[in-house]
C-alpha positions in Angstrom: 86.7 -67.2 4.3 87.7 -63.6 2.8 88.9 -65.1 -0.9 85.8 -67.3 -0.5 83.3 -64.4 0.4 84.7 -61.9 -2.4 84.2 -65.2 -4.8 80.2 -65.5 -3.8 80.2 -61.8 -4.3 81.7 -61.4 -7.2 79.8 -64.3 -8.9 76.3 -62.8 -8.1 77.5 -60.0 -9.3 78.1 -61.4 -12.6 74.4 -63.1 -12.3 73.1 -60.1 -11.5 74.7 -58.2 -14.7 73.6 -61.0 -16.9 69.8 -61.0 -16.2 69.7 -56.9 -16.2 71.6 -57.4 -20.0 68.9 -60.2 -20.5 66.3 -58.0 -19.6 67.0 -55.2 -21.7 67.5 -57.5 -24.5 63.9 -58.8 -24.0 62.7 -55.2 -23.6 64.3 -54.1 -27.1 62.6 -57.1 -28.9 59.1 -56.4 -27.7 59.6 -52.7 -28.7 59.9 -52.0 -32.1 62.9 -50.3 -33.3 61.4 -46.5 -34.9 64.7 -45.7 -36.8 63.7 -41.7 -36.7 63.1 -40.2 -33.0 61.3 -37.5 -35.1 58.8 -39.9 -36.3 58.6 -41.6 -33.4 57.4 -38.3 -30.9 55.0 -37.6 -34.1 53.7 -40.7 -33.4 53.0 -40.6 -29.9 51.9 -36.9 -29.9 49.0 -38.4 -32.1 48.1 -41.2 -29.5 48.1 -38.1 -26.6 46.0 -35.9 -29.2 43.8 -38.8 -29.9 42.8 -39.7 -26.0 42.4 -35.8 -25.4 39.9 -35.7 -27.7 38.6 -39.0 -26.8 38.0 -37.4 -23.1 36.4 -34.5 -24.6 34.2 -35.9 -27.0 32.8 -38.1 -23.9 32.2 -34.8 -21.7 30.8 -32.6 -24.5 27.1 -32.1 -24.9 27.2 -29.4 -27.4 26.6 -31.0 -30.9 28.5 -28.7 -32.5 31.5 -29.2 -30.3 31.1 -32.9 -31.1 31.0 -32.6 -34.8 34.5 -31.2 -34.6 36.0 -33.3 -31.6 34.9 -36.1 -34.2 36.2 -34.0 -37.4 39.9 -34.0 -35.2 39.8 -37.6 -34.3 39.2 -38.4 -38.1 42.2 -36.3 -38.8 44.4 -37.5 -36.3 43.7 -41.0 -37.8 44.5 -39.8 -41.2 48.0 -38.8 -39.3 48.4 -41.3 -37.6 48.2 -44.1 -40.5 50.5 -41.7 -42.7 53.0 -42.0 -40.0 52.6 -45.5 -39.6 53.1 -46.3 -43.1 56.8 -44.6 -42.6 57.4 -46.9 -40.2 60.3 -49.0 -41.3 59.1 -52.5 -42.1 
């Protein structure tokens, strides 16, 4: 039973192997591939900047506070789509 039982092992081994490369295959196609790592903490430091002020803007009262939450968010859209359009297509 010893070959036997290191055969069994070894073979779910291989499974195993193969559906963790399968997974990270499936993983890299739902992701889009951002060629720059620059670009792509630019990006996301937008979409953090952007729920911040999202938070605020919900919790402020004071209308001139507001006025430049919402004078931010329109800027960090104007980023944001200039960034995007880097993207690689």
């Amino acid at each position: 039973m010893g070959d036997a039982g290191e055969g069994l092992i070894d073979a779910e081994a291989r499974i195993q192997e193969r559906i963790e490369d399968l997974e990270r295959a499936r993983m890299q196609k739902r992701t889009p591939a951002l060629g720059d790592p620059e670009l792509r903490r630019e990006i996301e430091s937008l979409r953090l900047a952007r729920t911040e002020f999202e938070r605020q803007l919900a919790t402020t009262s004071n209308a001139r506070r507001r006025t430049q939450i919402e004078q931010a968010l329109l800027e960090i859209d104007r980023r944001t789509a200039e960034a995007n359009a880097r993207l690689p297509s």
